[in-house]
C-alpha positions in Angstrom: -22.7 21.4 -39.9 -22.4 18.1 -38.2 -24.9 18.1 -35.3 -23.6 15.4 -33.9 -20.5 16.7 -33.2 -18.7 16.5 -29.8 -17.9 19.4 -29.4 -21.0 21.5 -29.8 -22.4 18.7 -28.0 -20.2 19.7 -24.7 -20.8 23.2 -25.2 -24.4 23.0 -25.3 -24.6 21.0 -22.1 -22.3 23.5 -20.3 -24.5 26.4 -22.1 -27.8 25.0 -20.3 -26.0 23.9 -17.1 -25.1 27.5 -16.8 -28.5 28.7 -17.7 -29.8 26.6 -14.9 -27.2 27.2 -12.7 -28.5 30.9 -11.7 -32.0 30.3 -11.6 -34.1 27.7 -10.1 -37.4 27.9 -7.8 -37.0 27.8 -4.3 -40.8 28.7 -3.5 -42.5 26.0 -0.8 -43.7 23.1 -3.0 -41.7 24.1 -6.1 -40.6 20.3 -6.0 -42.8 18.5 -8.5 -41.0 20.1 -11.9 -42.7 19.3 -15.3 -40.8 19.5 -18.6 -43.2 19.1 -21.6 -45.7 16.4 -20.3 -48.6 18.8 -22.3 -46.1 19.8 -24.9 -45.7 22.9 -22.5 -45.1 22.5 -18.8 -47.7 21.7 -17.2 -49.8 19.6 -14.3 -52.7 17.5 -13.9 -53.7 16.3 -10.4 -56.7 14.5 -9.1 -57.6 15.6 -5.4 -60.2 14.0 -3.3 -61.6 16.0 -0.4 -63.8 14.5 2.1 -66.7 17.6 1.5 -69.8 17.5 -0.9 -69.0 19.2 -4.7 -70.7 22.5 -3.5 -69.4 23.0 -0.7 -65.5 22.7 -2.5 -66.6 24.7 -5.3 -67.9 27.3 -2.6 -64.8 28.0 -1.0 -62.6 27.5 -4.0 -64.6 30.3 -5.4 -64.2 32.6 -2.8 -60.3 31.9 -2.1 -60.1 32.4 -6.3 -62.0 35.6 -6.0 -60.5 37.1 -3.1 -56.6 36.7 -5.0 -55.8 33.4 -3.3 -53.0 32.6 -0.7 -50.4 35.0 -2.4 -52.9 37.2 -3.8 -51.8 36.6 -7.5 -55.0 34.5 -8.4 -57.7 36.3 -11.2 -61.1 34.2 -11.4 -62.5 34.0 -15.3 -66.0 34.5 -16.9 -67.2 31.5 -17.3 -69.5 30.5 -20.8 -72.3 30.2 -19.2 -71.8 34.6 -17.3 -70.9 33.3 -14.5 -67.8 33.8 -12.4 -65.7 31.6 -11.7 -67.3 28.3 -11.9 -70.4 26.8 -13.7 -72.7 24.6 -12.3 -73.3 21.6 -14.3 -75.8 19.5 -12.3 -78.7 19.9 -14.8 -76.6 18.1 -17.5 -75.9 14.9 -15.9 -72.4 14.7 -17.2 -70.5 13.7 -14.1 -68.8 16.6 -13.1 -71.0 18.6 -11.0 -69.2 21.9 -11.5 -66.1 22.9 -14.0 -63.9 26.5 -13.3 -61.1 28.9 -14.2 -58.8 31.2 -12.7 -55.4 32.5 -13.9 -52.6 32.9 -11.6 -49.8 35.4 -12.5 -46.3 34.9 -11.6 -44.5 37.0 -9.2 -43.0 39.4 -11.6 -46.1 40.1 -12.7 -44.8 39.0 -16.0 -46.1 36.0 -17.1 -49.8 33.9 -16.4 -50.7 30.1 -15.9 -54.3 29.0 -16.7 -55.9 26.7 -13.9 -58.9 24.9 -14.5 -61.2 22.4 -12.3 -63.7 20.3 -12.8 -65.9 19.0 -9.4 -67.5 15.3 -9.1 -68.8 13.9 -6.5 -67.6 10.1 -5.2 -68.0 8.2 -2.7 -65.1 6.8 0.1 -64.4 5.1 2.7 -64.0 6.4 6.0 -62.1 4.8 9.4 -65.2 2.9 10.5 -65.8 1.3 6.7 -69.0 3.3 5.9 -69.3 5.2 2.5 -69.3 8.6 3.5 -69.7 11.7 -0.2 -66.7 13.3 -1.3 -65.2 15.8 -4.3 -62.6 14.9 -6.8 -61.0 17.7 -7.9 -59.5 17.0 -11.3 -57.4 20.2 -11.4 -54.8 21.2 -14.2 -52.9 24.2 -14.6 -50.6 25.2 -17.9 -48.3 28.0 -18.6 -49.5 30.3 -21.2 -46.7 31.3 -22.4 -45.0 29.5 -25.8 -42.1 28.0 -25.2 -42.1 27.5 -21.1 -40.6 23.9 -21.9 -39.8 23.0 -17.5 -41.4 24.8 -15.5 -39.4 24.1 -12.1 -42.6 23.3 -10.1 -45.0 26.7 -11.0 -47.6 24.7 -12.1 -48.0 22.3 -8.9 -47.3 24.8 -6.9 -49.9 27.0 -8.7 -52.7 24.0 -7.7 -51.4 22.6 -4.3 -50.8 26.1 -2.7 -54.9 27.0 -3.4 -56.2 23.6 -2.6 -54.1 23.7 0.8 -55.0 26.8 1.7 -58.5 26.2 2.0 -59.3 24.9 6.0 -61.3 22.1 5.1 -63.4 19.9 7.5 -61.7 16.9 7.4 -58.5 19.3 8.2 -55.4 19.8 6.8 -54.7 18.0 2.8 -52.8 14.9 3.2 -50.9 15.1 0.2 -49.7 11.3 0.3 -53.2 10.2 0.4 -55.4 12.8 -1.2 -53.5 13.8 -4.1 -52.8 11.5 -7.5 -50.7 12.5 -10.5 -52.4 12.4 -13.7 -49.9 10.5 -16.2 -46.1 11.9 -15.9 -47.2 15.4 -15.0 -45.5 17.6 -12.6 -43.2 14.6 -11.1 -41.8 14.5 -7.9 -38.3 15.9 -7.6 -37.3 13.8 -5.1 -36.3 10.4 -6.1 -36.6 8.6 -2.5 -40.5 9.4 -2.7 -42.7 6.5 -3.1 -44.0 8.6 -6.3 -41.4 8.1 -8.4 -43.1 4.8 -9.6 -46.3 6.2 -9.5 -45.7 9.6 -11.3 -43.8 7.6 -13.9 -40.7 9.6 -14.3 -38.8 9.5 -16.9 -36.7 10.8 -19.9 -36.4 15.0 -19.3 -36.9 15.3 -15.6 -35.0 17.1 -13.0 -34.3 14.3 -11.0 -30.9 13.2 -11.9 -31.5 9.4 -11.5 -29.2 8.8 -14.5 -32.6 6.6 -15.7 -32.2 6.8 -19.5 -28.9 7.5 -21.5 -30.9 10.6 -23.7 -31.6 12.8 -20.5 -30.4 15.8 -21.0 -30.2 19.0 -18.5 -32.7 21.5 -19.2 -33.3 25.3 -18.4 -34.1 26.0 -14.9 -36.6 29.2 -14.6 -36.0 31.6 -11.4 -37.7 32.1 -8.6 -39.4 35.2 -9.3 -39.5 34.3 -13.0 -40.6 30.7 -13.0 -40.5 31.0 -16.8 -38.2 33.5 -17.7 -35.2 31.2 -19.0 -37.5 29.3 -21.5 -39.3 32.5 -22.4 -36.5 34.6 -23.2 -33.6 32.1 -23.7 -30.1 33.7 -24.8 -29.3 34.2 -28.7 -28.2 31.2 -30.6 -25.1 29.9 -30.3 -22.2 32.2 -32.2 -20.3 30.6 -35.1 -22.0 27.0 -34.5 -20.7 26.4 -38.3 -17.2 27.1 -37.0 -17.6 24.8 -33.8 -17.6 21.6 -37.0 -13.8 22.3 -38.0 -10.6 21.3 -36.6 -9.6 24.7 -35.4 -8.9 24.3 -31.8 -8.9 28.4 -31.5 -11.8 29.0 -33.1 -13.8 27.0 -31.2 -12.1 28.4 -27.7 -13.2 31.4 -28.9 -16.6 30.4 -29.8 -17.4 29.1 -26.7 -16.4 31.8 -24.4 -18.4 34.4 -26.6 -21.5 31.5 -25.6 -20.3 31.8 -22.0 -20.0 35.6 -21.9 -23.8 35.5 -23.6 -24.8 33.1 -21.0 -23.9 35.2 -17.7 -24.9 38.4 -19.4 -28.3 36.7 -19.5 -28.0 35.3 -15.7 -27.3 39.0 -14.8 -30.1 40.5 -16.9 -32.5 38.0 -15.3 -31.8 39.0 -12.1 -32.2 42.8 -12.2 
């Protein structure tokens, strides 16, 4: 079996543009999409909120505890038998308090794992004085093996909590308050002034044309933001036939791979 053959090479493209083609996220904020940056999808943001470690951690805890925004949030048990967050302060170890929740997806089906960690800072407010403030070092990850892109679950899974608090200072600035860790969770929108500093690059969703091996990827729904990577359609049929010369073979081949494809599109949607 040559892999690098032409033909199964344009039948696997049009096999995942398919795939993508009838699901996507179309949630508020489902615009940063990640596609492997932890090996899984995934996102890693640092948020700085003008508000002392406890008091962020306070009402963190109780939006967590009370099912967040959407009401889809679970706090955890943390080691130390408390819920939600610990409280660190008595180490010295910089991070004042660390925390877990685990939001669940719409379907109900499948679970992210978000996790913070609290330190205080100091910054600079409109009059130059230092005035205390939080960085929240917050990263989310779907559980699930094999959730490859994630089509913006895992931002949204952080920004929609953090913005739903009604903080002092008011309302988040995202341009200013929040910084991408690395190449996680990129913007999908490649006007933003974050494409340089979210670095992205081979893999995303953008379609900048910015590297020759970027290839499309599975798109998950919007009430299954993991679904296509999760439960992807059965291999390819006769992929040993697709290496010979036989024209009709290989017609037939790929319309059994496109029947497969929109049997799966229709499944997913029930």
């Amino acid at each position: 079996m040559k892999f690098g053959s032409p033909t199964i090479i344009v039948q696997a493209v049009v096999y995942l543009l398919l795939l993508s083609s009838c699901e996507g996220c179309t949630l508020d904020g489902c615009d940063h999409p990640d596609c492997g940056s932890c090996g899984n999808s995934c996102c890693s943001l640092l948020i700085t909120v003008k508000e002392s470690t406890e008091s962020v951690m306070n009402q963190l805890n109780k939006s967590i505890t009370e099912g967040g925004p959407d009401n889809l949030y679970i706090p955890m048990m943390t080691a130390g038998g408390t819920l939600t967050f610990s409280d660190l302060r008595q180490y010295g170890l910089g991070a004042d308090f660390n925390g877990q929740a685990v939001h669940t997806t719409l379907n109900g089906k499948y679970n992210d794992t978000v996790n913070f960690s609290l330190s205080p800072t100091t910054i600079l407010d409109k009059n130059n004085n230092n005035i205390n403030a939080t960085v929240i070092a917050a990263f989310s990850i779907s559980e699930i093996a094999g959730a490859y892109c994630d089509s913006g679950q895992n931002y949204w899974n952080i920004l929609q909590l953090v913005q739903g608090i009604q903080w002092e200072s008011g309302t988040l600035d995202v341009d200013q308050q929040v910084e991408h860790v690395g190449n996680s969770c990129p913007t999908n929108n490649t006007s933003s002034k974050d494409k340089n500093k979210d670095g992205i690059g081979i893999g995303d969703d953008d379609n900048d044309n910015d590297s020759a091996t970027e290839v499309p990827v599975p798109a998950p729904s919007p009430t299954d933001p993991q679904a296509s990577v999760v439960d992807p359609a059965p291999p390819l049929a006769g992929v040993e036939d697709l290496t010979n010369d036989n024209s009709s073979a290989s017609s037939t081949n790929f319309l059994s791979v496109v029947g497969v494809v929109v049997m799966a599109c229709i499944v997913a949607l029930l």
